[in-house]
C-alpha positions, 0 to 999 in steps of 0.5 A: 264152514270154517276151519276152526268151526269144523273142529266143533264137529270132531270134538263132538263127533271124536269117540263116536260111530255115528257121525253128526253133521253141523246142521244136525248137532244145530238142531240138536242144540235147538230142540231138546227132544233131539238133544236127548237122542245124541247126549254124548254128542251135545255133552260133548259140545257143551263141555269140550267145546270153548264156550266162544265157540260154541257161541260162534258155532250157534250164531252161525247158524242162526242160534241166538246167544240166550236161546243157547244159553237157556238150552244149556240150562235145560240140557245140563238139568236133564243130564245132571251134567255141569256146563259153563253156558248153562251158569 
């Protein structure tokens, strides 16, 4: 992965203990079951992460652009938190 692709994961993982690796927080991004396991992780992601890199990060792994989209959406209306992909 690339540097400024692992910076994703110290945004997402800065303020917790348990640390997330990137096919982790992938498949968190792809399952919303998962997600709720790890809200601060994915919020995080979501809303500190540039949303370009957040497209970047899903298409690295295999997350295409409408599916992370619609995750958004979906995540933003079960936290009552607001993102820019969910819009």
């Amino acid at each position: 992965m690339s540097k400024h692709l692992a910076s994703v994961l110290t945004t997402v993982n800065g303020p917790y203990s348990v640390q997330l690796g990137d096919a982790t927080l992938a498949h968190c991004l792809a399952d919303l079951d998962l997600a709720k396991q790890h809200p601060g992780h994915v919020s995080a992601f979501l809303g500190e992460v540039p949303p370009a890199l957040q497209v970047e990060f899903a298409l690295v792994h295999h997350i295409q652009v409408p599916d992370l989209k619609a995750f958004a959406a979906a995540f933003s209306a079960w936290s009552g938190e607001s993102y820019p992909l969910a819009a």
